[in-house]
PASEBA-1860 file (N, C-alpha, C; in nm, 3 decimals):
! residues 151
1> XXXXXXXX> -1.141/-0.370/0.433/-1.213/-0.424/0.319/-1.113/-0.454/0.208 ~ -1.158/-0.551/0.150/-1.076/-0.578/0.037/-1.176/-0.564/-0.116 ~ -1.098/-0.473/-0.201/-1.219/-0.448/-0.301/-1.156/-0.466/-0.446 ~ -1.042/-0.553/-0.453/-0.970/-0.660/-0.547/-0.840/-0.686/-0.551 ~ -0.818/-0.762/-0.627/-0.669/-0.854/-0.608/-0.531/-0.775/-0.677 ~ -0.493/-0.734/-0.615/-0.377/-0.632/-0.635/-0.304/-0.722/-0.747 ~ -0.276/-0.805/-0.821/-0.212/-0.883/-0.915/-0.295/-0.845/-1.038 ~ -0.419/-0.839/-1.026/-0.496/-0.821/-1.171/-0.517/-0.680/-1.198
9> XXXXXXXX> -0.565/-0.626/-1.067/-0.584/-0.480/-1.101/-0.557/-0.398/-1.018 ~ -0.403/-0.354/-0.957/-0.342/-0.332/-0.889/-0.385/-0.184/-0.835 ~ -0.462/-0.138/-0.908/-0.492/0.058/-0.863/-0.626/0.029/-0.805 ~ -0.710/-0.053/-0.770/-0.796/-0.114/-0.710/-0.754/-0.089/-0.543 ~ -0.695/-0.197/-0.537/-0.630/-0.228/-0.375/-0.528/-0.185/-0.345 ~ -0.423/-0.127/-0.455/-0.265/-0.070/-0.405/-0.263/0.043/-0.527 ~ -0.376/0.181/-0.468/-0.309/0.280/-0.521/-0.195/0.277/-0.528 ~ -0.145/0.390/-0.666/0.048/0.372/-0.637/0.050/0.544/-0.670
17> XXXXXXXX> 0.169/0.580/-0.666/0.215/0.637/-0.707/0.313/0.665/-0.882 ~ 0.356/0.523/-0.891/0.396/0.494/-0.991/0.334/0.362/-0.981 ~ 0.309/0.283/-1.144/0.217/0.180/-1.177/0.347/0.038/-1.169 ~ 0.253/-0.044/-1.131/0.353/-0.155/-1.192/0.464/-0.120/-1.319 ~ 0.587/-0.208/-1.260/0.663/-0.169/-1.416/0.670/-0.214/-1.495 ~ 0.563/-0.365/-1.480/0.542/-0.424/-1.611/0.475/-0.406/-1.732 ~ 0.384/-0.259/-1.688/0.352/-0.179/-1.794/0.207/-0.122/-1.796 ~ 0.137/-0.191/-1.640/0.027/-0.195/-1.616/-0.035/0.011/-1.585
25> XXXXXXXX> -0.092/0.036/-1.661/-0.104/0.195/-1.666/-0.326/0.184/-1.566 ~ -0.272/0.235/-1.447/-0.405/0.254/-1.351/-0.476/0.382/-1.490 ~ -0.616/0.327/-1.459/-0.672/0.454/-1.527/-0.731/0.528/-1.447 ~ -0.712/0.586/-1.311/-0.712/0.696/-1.239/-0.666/0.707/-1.164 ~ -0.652/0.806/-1.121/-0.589/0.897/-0.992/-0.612/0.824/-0.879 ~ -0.492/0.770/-0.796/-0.454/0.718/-0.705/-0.531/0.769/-0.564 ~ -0.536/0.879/-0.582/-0.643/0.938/-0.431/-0.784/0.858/-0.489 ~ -0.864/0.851/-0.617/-0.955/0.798/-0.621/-1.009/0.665/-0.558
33> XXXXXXXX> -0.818/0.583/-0.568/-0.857/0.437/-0.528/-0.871/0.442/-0.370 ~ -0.776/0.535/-0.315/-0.766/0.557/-0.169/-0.901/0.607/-0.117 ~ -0.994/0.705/-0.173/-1.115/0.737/-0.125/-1.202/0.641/-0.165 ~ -1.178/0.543/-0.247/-1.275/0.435/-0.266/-1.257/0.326/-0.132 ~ -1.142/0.275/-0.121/-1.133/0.191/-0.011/-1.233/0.268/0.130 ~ -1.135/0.381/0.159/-1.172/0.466/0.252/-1.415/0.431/0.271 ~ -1.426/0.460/0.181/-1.585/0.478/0.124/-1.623/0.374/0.153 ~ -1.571/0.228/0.058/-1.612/0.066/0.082/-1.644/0.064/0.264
41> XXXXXXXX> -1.509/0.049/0.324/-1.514/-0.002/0.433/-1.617/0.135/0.544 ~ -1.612/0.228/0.521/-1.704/0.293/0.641/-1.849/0.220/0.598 ~ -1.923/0.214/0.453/-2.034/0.168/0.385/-2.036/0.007/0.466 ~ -1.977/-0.071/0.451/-1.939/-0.212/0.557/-2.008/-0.132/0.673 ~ -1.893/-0.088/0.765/-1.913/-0.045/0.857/-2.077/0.030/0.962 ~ -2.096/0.101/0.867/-2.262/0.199/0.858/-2.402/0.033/0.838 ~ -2.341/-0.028/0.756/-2.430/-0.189/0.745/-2.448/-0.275/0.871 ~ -2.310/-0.351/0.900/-2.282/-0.417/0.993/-2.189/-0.321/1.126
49> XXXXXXXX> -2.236/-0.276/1.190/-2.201/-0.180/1.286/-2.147/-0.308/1.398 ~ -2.161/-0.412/1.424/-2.080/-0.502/1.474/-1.983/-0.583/1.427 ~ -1.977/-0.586/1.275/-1.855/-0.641/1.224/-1.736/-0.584/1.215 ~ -1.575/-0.624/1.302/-1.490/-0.587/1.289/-1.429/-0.534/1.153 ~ -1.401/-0.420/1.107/-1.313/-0.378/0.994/-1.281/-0.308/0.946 ~ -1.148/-0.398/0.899/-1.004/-0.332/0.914/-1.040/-0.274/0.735 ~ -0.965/-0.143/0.773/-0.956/-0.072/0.639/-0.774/-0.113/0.590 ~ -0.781/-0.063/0.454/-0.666/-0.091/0.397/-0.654/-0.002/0.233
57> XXXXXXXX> -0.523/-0.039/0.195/-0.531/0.048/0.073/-0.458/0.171/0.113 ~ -0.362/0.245/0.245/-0.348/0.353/0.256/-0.203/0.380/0.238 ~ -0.089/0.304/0.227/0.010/0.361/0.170/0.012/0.457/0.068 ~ -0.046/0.447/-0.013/-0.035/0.590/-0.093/-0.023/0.704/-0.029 ~ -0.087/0.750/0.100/-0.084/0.854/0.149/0.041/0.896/0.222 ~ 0.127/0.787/0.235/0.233/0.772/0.296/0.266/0.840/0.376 ~ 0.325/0.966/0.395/0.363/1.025/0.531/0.193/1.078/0.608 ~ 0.068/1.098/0.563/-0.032/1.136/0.605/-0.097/1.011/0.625
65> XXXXXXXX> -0.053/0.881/0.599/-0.103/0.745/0.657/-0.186/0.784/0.811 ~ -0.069/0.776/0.891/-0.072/0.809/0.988/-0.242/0.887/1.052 ~ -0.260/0.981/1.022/-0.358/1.118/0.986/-0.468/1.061/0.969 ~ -0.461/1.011/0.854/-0.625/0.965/0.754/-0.633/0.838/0.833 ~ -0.554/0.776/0.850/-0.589/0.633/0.957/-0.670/0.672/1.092 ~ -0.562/0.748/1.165/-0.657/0.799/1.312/-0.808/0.847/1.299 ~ -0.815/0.955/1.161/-0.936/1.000/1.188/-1.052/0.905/1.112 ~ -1.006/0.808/1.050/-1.088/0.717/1.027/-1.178/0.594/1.106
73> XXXXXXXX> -1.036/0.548/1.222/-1.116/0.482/1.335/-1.208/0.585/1.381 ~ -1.141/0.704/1.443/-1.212/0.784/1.546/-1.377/0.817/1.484 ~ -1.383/0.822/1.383/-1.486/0.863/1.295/-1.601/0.700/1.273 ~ -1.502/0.651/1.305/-1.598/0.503/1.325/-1.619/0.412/1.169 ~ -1.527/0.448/1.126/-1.566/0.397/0.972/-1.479/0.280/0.915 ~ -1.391/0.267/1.016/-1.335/0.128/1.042/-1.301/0.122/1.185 ~ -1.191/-0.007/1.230/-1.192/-0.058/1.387/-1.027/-0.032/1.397 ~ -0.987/-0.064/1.268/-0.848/-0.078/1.243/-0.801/-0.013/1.143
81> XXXXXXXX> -0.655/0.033/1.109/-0.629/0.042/0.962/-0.502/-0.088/0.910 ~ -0.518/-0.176/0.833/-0.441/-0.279/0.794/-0.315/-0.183/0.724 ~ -0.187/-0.245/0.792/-0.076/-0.206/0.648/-0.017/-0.275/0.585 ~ 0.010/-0.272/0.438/0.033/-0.395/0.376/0.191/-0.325/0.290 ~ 0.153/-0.316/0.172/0.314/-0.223/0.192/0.397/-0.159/0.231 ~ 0.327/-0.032/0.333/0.430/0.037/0.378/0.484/-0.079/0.511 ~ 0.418/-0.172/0.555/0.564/-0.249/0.650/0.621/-0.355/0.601 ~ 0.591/-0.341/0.485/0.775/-0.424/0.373/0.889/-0.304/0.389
89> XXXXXXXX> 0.856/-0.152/0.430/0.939/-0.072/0.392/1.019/-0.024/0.495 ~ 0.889/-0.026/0.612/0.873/0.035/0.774/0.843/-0.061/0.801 ~ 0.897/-0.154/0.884/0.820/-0.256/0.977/0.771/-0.198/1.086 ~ 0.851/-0.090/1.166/0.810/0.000/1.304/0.748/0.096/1.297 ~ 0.676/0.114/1.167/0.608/0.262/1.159/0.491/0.274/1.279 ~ 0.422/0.140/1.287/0.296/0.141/1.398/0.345/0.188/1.528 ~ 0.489/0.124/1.553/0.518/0.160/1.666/0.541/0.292/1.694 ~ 0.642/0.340/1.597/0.670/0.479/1.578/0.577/0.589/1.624
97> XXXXXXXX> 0.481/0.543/1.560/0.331/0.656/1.544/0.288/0.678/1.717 ~ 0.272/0.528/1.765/0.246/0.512/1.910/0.306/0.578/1.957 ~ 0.459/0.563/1.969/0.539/0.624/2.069/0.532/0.779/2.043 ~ 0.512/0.859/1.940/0.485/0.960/1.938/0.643/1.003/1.859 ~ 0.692/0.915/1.792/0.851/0.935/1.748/0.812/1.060/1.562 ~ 0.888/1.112/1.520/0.885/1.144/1.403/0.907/1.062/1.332 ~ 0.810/1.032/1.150/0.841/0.886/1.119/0.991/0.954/1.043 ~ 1.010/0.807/1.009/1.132/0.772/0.957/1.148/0.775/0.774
105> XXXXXXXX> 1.186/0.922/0.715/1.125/0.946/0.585/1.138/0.839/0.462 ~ 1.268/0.836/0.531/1.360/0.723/0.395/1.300/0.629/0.408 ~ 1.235/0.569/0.476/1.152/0.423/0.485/0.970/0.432/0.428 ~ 0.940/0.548/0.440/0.798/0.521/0.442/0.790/0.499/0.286 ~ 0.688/0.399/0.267/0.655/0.323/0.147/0.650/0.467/0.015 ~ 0.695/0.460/-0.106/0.677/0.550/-0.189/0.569/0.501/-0.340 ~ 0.571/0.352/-0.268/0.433/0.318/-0.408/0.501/0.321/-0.517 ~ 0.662/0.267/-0.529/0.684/0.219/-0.658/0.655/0.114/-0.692
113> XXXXXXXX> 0.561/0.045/-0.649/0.494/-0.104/-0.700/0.584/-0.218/-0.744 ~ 0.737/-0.213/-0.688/0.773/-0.332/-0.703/0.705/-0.429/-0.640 ~ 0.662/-0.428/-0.531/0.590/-0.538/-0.435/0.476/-0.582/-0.538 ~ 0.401/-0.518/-0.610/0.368/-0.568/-0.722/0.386/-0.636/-0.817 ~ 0.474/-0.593/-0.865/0.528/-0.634/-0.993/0.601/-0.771/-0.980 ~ 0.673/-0.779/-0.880/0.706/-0.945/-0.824/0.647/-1.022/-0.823 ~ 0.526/-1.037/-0.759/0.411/-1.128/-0.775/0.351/-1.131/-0.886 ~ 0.343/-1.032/-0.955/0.308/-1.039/-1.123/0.345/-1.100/-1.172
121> XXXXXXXX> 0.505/-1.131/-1.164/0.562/-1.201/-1.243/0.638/-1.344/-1.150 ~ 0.591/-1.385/-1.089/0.624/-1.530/-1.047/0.700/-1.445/-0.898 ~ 0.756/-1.367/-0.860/0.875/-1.364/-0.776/0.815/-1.311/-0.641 ~ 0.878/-1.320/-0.521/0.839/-1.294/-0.395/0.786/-1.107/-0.386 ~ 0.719/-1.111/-0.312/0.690/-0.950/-0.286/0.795/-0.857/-0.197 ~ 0.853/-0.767/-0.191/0.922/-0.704/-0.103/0.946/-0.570/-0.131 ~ 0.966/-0.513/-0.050/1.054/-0.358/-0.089/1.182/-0.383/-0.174 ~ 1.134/-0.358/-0.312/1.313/-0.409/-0.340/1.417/-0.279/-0.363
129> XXXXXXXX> 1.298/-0.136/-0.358/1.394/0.000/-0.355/1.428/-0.003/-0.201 ~ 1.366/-0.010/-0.158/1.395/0.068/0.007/1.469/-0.057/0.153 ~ 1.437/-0.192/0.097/1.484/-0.285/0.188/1.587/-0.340/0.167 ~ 1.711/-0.360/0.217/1.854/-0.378/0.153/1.808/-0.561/0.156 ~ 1.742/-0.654/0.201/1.772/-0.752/0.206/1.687/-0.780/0.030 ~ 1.590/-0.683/0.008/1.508/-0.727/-0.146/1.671/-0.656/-0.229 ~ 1.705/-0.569/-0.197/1.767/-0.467/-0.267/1.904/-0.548/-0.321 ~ 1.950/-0.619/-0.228/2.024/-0.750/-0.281/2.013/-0.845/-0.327
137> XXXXXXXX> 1.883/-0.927/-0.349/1.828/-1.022/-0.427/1.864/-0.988/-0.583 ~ 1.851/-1.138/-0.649/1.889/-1.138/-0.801/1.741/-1.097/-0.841 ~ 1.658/-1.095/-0.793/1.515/-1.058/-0.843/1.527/-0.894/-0.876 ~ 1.594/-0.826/-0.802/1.588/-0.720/-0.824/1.617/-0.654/-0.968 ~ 1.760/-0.724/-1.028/1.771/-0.711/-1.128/1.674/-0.693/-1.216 ~ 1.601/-0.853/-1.200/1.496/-0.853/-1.324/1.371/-0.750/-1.317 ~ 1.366/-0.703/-1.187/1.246/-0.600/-1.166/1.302/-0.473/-1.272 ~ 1.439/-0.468/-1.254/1.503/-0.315/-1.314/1.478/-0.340/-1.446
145> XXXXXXX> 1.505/-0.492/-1.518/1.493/-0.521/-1.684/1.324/-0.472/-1.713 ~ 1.290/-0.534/-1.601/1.113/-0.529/-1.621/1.047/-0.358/-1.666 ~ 1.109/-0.301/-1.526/1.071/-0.154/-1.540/1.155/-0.070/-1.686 ~ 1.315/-0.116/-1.742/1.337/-0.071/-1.857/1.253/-0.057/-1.959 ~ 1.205/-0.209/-2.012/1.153/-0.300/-2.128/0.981/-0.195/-2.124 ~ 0.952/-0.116/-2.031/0.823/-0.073/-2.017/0.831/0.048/-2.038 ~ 0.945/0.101/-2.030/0.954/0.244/-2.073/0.964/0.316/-2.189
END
């Protein structure tokens, strides 16, 4: 389910951990947005019991992704779980999980909302802490001026 546009009101659809750094301050608690998604899509689900859907919104939970995802299909309250930031960070985490591998810590998404904050402000979305190819971009810079100028 999608239950708004991560550009306008980013603690909506991409709980964080830390907020955009353009200065955007969520007014609650990040598990709230995660049990809201979680809630939306089983409520879908419990309605249309034949409509495919994919839940989303769960990087925040980051290393318990994994966890709250499984017991959410199994529980029937979605079909799928969508990932949207953590594989800018982890591209192989799905696989990972499959194969039964330990994840990979340094990679799993930490919800500093640059992937945010880029698109906020005109520029491409990416991991720009954790992915060396964002991490080298000149964008990065301006993300760091961005997150200063807010502090």
């Amino acid at each position: 389910s999608t239950v708004g546009s991560p550009y306008y009101n980013p603690h909506i659809q991409r709980p964080a951990a830390f907020p955009p750094s353009d200065g955007y301050q969520p007014p609650e608690d990040p598990l709230v947005g995660v049990a809201r998604q979680i809630q939306a899509t089983a409520d879908i689900k419990r309605r249309c019991p034949d409509l495919i859907v994919v839940g989303s919104g769960y990087s925040y939970l980051q290393e318990w992704l994994p966890n709250v995802g499984q017991a959410v299909v199994r529980e029937g309250h979605a079909d799928v779980i969508g990932l949207g930031r953590m594989v800018l960070s982890y591209p192989h985490l799905p696989a990972d999980v499959l194969a039964g591998y330990p994840l990979a810590r340094k990679l799993i998404c930490r919800t500093f909302s640059e992937c945010t904050t880029a698109p906020r402000n005109g520029m491409v979305s990416g991991c720009y802490p954790l992915d060396p190819f964002y991490k080298s971009r000149p964008e990065r810079e301006t993300l760091l001026a961005l997150k200063a100028n807010s502090e």
